[in-house]
Structures are given as C-alpha cells and as structure tokens.
C-alpha positions as CSV (number, residue, x, y, z in Angstrom):
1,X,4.3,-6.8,-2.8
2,X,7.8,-7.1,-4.1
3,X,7.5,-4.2,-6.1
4,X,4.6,-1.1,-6.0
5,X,2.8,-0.6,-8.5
6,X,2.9,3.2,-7.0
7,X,6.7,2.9,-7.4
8,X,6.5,2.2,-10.9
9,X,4.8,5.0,-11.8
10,X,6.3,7.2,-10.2
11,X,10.1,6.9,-11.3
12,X,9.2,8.5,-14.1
13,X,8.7,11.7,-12.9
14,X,10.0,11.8,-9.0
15,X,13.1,11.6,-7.4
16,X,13.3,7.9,-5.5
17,X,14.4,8.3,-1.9
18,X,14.4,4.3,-1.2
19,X,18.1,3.6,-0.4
20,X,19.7,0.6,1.2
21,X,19.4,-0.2,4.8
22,X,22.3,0.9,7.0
23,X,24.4,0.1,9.9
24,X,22.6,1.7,13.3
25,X,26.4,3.0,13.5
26,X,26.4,4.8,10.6
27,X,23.0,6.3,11.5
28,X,23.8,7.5,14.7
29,X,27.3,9.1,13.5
30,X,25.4,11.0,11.1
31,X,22.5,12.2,13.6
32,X,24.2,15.9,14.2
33,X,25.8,18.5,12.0
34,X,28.9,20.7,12.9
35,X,27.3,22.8,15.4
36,X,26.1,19.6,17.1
37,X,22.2,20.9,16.8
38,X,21.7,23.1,13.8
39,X,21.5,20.2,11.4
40,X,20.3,16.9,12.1
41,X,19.4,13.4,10.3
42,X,16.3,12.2,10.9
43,X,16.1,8.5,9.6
44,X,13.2,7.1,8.2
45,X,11.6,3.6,7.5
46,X,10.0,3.2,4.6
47,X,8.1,0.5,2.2
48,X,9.9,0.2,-1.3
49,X,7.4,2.6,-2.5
50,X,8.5,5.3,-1.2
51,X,9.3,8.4,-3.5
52,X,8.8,12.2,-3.1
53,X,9.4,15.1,-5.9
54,X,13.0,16.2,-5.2
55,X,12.4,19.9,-4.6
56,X,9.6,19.1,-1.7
57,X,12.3,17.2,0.0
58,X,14.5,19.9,-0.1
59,X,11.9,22.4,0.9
60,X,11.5,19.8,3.9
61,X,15.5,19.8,4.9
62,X,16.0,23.9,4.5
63,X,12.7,24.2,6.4
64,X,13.3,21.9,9.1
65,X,16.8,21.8,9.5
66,X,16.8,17.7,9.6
67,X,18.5,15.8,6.5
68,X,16.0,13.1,5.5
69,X,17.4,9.7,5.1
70,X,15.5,6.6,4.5
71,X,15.7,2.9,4.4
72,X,13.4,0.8,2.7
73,X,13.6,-3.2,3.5
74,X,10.4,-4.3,1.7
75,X,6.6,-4.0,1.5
76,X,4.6,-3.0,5.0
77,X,4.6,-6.2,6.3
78,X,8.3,-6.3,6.1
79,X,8.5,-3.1,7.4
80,X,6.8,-3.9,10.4
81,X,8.8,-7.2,10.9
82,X,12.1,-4.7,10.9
83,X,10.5,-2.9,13.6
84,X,9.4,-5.4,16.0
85,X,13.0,-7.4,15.3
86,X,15.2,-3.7,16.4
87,X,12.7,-2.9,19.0
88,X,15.2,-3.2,21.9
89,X,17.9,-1.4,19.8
90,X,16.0,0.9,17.3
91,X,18.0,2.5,14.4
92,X,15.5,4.7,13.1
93,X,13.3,7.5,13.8
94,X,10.5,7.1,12.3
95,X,8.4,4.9,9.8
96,X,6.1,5.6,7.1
97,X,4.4,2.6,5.1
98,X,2.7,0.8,8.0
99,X,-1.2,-0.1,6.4
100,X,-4.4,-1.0,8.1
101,X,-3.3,-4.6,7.2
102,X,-0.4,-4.7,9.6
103,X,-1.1,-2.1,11.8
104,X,-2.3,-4.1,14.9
105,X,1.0,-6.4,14.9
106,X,3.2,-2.7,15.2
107,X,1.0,-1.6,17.9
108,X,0.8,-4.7,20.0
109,X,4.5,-4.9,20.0
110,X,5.0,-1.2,21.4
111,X,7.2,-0.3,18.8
112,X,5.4,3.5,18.2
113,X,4.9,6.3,20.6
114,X,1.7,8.3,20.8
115,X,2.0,11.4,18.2
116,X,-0.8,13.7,17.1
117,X,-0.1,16.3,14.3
118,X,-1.7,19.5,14.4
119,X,-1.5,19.6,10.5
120,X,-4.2,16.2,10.7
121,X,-7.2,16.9,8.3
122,X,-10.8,16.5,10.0
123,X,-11.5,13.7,6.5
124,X,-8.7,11.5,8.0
125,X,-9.9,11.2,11.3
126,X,-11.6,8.2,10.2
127,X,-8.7,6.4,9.6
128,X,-7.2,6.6,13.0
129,X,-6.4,3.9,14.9
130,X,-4.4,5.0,17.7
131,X,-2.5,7.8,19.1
132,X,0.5,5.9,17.8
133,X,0.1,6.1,14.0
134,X,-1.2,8.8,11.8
135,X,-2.9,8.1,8.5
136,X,-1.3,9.9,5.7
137,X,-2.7,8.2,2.0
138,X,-5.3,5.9,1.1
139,X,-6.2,3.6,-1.6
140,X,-8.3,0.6,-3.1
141,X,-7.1,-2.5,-3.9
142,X,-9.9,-4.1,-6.9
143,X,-10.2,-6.6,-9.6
144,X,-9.9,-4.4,-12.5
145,X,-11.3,-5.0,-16.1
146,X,-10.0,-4.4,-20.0
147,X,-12.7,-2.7,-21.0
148,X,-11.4,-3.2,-25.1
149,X,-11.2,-6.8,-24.4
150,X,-14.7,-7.7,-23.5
151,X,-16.4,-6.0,-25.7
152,X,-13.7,-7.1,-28.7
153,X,-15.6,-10.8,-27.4
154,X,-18.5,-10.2,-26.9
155,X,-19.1,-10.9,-23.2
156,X,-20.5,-8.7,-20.3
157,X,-18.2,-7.8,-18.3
158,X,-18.2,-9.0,-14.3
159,X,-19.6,-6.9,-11.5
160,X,-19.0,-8.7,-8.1
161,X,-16.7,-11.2,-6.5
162,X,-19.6,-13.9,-7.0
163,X,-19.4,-13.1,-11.0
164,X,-15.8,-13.6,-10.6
165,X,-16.2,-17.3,-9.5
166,X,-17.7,-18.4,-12.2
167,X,-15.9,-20.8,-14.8
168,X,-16.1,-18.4,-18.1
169,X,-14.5,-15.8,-15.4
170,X,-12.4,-17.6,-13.4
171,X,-10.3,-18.7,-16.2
172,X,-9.9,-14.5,-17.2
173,X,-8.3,-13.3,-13.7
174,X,-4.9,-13.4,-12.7
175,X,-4.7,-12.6,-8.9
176,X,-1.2,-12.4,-6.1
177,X,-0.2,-14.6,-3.8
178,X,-1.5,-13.4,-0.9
179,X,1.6,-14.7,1.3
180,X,4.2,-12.7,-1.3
181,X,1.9,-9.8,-2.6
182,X,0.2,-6.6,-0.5
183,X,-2.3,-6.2,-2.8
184,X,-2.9,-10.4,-2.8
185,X,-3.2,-9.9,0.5
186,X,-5.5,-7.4,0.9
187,X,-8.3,-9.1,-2.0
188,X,-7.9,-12.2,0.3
189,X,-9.2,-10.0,3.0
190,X,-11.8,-8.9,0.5
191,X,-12.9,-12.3,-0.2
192,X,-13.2,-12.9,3.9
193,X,-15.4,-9.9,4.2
194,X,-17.2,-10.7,1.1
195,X,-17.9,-14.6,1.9
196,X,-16.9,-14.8,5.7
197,X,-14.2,-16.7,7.3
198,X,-16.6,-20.1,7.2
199,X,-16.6,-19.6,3.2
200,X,-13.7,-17.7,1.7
201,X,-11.9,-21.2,1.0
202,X,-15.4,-22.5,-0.8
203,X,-14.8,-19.3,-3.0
204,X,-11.1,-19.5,-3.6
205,X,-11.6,-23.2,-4.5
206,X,-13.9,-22.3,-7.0
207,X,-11.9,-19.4,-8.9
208,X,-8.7,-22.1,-9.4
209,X,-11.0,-24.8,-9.9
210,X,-12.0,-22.5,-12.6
211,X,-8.6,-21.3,-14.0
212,X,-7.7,-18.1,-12.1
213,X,-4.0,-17.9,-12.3
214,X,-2.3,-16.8,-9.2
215,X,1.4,-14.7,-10.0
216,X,3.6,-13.8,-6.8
217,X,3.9,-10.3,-7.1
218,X,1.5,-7.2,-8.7
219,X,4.2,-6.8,-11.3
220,X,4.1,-9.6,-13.4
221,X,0.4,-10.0,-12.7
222,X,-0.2,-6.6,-14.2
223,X,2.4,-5.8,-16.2
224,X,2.8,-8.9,-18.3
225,X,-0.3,-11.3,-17.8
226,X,-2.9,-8.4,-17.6
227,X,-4.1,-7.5,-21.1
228,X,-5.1,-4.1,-20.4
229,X,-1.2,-3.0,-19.6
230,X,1.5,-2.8,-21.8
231,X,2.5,-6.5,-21.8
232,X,-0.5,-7.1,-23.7
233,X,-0.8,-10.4,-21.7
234,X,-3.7,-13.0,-22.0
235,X,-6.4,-12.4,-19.1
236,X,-8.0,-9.6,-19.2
237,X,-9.3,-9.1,-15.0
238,X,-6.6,-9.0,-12.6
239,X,-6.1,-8.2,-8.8
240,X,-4.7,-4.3,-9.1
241,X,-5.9,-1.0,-7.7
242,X,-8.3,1.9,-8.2
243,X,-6.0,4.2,-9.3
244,X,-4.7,2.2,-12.0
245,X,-7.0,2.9,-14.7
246,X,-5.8,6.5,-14.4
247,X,-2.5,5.8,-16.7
248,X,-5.1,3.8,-19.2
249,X,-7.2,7.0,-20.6
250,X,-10.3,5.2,-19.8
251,X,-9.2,1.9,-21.7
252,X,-9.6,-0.1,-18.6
253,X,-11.6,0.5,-15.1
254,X,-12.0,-1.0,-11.8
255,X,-15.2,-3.3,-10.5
256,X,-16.4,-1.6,-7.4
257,X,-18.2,-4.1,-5.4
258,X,-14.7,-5.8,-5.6
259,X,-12.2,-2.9,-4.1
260,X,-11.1,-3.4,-0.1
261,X,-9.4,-0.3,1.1
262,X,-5.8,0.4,2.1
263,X,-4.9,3.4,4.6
264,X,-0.7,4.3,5.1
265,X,0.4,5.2,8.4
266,X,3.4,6.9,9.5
267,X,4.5,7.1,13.4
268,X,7.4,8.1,15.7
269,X,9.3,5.2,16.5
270,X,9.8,3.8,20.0
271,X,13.6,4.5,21.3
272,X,14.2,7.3,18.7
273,X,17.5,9.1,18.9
274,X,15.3,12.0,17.2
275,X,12.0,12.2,17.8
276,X,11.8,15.4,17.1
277,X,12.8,15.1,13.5
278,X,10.0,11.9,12.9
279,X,7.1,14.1,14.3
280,X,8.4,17.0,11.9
281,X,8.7,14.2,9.2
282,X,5.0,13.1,9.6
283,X,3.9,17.1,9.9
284,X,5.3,17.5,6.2
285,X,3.6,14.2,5.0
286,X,0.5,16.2,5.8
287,X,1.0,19.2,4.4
288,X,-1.1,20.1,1.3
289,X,2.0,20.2,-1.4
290,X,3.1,16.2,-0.3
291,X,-0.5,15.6,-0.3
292,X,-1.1,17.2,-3.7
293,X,2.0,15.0,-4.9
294,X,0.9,11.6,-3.7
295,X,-0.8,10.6,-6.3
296,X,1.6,10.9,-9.0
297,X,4.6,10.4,-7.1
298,X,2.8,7.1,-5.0
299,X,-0.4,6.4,-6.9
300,X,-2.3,6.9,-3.3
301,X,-4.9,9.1,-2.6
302,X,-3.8,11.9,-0.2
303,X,-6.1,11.6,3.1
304,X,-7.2,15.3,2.9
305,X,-10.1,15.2,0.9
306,X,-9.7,19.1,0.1
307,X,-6.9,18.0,-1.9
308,X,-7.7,18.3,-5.7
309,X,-6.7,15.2,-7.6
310,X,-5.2,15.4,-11.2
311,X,-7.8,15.4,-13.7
312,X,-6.8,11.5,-14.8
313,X,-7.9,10.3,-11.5
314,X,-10.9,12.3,-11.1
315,X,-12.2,10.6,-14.0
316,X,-11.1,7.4,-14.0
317,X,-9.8,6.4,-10.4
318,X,-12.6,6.8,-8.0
319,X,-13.0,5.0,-4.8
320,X,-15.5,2.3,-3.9
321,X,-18.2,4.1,-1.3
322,X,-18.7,0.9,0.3
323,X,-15.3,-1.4,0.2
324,X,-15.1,-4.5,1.7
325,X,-13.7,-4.4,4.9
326,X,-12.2,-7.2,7.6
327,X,-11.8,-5.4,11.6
328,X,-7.8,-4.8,11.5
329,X,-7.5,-6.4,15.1
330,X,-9.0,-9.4,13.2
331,X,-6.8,-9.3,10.1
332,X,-3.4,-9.0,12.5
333,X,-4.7,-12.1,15.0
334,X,-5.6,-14.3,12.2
335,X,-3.4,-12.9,9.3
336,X,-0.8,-16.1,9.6
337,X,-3.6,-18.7,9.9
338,X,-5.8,-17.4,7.1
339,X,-2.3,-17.5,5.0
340,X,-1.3,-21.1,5.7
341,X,-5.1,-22.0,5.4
342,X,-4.7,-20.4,1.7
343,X,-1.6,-21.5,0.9
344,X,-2.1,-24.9,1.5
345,X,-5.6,-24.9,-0.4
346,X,-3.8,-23.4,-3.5
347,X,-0.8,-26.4,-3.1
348,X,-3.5,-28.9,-2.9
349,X,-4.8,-27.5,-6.3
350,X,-1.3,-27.2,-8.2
C-alpha cells in the first residue's frame, strides 16, 4: 500500500520514526559513538508504517545503549525487494515490516539470519515461520460495511465473499489494486482461498462485471470513496481492515467470513555491521509496553495475546476465528503470476 492505514492513525498521537533512506556510508560512519563501543546505531528497515510513542524509543536507546535509526522505502513488498537488491552489500541491521505475504521471497534469498528472542510469547508461536523471522503484530485484512448506510436503504447487509459478487453488491464495494495495494493484495489472496486458484478469476470477473470499483491504494479507497469514513464517499463496502471500525464508535464493522490475516515479522539482517543492536531491536518489539502501544500507534494487534487491547478495539475490532488463508510458500511462488493473471483480467474489463 502506498500509504498505511496504521500510519494514518497514528500521527496523531505518536512520534513518526520513518525517515529517508540513506547512503550505506553515512550509516556506517555513524555505527559507533566517541568511546568507539558505548554508543552505537543500530539501523533499521522499516515499511512506511512504521511509528513508535517517542518516550518508548528513548526508553529503548538509554536502555540499550544503540541509537535507533530507520529507513523506510515503501510497503513490505518493497521492503523486501530493498533487501534482496543490497544483499551482497547490506546497509542495515535489521528489518521490521516483512508479512506472511512476502515472507518466503526474504527467506529464499538468504537475506536473514536465524534469531530467537527469549522475550517470544508462547500465543505467537503460531506465527513462526522460521528461525529467521520473528512475528511481532498481527491483523485482518476484511471487506468492511457502513452499518448507517444500509439500513438508511433498506437492504441487508452482505455476509460472505459469494454475497459480495452479486450485482446489487458488486456495484457497493470499492477494493485495491492488488499489484499497488497490501491490503489489495492480501483480499486477492482471500478470494484464492475462498474460490481456489481454478476460480478466483470467475469471481473477480463477476464483482467488475458487476461495478466494484478498484482504487490503487487503501487511502483513497477508504478515505474518500468509502462512505463510512470521513470523505463521505459513495460505496458503502470496501476492502479495509479489522481494526478499522475501532475509530468509527460502532458506526461501521467488518464482515468476518471475508477477513484473511496478516502477521509482521522482524529479523536480523544477513551481513549486519550490528547484529547485536537488531536482535536487541526485535527483543524491545516484544516487550509488553511496544506491544501495548501497537495498536494505537500501528493499528496491529500486538502478537502477545496477554496484552490488553484499548477498550475501542475490544468492542469493535475483533479478529476473524477462521480467516481465509493461502500456504505462504504458495503465495511467494505464484505471487507474480496470480498478479499478471489479475491485472490483465481487470485491463480486459476497463
């Protein structure tokens, strides 16, 4: 996605580490203090997302004695295209951003060292997917619904992807381009799962046969087309997340048997000049004040389920309990085909 919907949200109260990408020269120069060891940098890649309350950063650089510095190219695919394109001459330490969507295309380049955090929760052990990359939020990616607008017209609202399909529905949703977007992506992996990979171009052929509008980032899907956000726009379902009917009081909601789920890894990366300061980077990302903060600061659920979550999200921003799911080994060996398959199925209808 060109821009997070977790980002968003969470300039308004946190202090926004992304910061441009720099030299590997300038990295390096900066990667020890006066004494040569008391003070290091420890560089991090990041997705555009990525923002932390200022005083736990701090807490982090008086605790650890590393200065945190990030650089934040784009979404997680492009994060993990930065990786695989310095991998013979690395300029950072470590990476956070990395989703089960991409995962396999970082760990079949060799880009990440094995790393296991002592601080890892026994509820996120289900996320793991190698020794290389450590799960540290979560979140579902769903179709979700204006409550105020259906029932200001009258209709019953849609419950499943089939529902969605239909012509008096179809015309309703505005979706991502799944070759621009993250969260595009991930419903098109949703709509695999859902209708297989024999049938997934049937179903997307139906929803813009029937009028589904397709935007190229979450954005302007949700924040101007989507009438449940503030630009008050004209379709009323459109491809967001579950935690997004926490800033609505209620007003608008997710639809459950829609919702695929997306897990955030971070990892130590490959070459590091400090590897030390990545695997104290990733210890911190798990500790229960950055998980507390995630979902206000990211709009992720923290992967420690003994975490409480504000009250908001507790009442309005569950999870699905059974989201639909494409093997990540599949996703990164056909990712490009099922993209060109789309794309050119969308061309052929504009």
């Amino acid at each position: 996605m060109s821009r997070s919907h977790r980002a968003v949200l969470a300039a308004l109260t946190t202090f926004t580490l992304a910061l441009g990408a720099c030299s590997a020269a300038d990295q390096r120069s900066n990667n020890s203090g006066t004494d040569g060891t008391a003070h290091k940098t420890v560089t991090i890649l990041t997705h555009d997302s990525f923002a932390l309350p200022d005083e736990l950063v701090q807490r982090f650089e008086e605790e650890s004695g590393y200065t945190l510095k990030t650089t934040s190219p784009g979404d997680a695919g492009v994060v993990v295209n930065q990786l695989i394109l310095t991998k013979d001459h690395p300029t950072v330490d470590g990476v956070y951003g990395i989703d089960n969507y991409s995962a396999h295309s970082a760990l079949n380049e060799g880009v990440l060292v094995a790393y296991t955090s002592d601080h890892l929760p026994d509820s996120a052990e289900q996320y793991v997917l190698d020794d290389a990359l450590t799960p540290i939020d979560m979140g579902d990616v769903c179709v979700n619904v204006d409550h105020r607008w259906f029932a200001d017209h009258g209709m019953e609202e849609p419950e499943t992807l089939a529902d969605l399909a239909r012509p008096e529905y179809a015309k309703l949703l505005v979706v991502e381009n799944p070759a621009t977007s993250s969260p595009g992506f991930a419903f098109l992996t949703a709509t695999i799962a859902d209708a297989g990979t024999d049938g997934y171009l049937d179903y997307w052929a139906q929803l813009l046969e029937g009028g589904a509008k397709v935007d190229d980032g979450w954005s302007d899907a949700y924040y101007t087309d989507f009438s449940g956000a503030d630009g008050q726009g004209d379709y009323p379902l459109v491809v967001s997340y579950a935690s997004s009917p926490a800033e609505t009081d209620g007003a608008t909601g997710s639809l459950e048997a829609t919702c695929t789920r997306q897990v955030e890894y971070a990892g130590v990366v490959a070459g590091a000049t400090n590897p030390e300061g990545a695997q104290a980077f990733i210890d911190f990302m798990l500790s229960d004040d950055v998980q507390a903060a995630l979902p206000e600061s990211m709009y992720m659920y923290p992967v420690n389920s003994m975490i409480d979550l504000p009250e908001q999200w507790a009442a309005n921003a569950s999870l699905a309990e059974s989201p639909l799911l494409v093997d990540p080994q599949e996703v990164a060996s056909q990712r490009e085909t099922w993209i060109k398959d789309w794309t050119e199925l969308f061309e052929s209808r504009s």
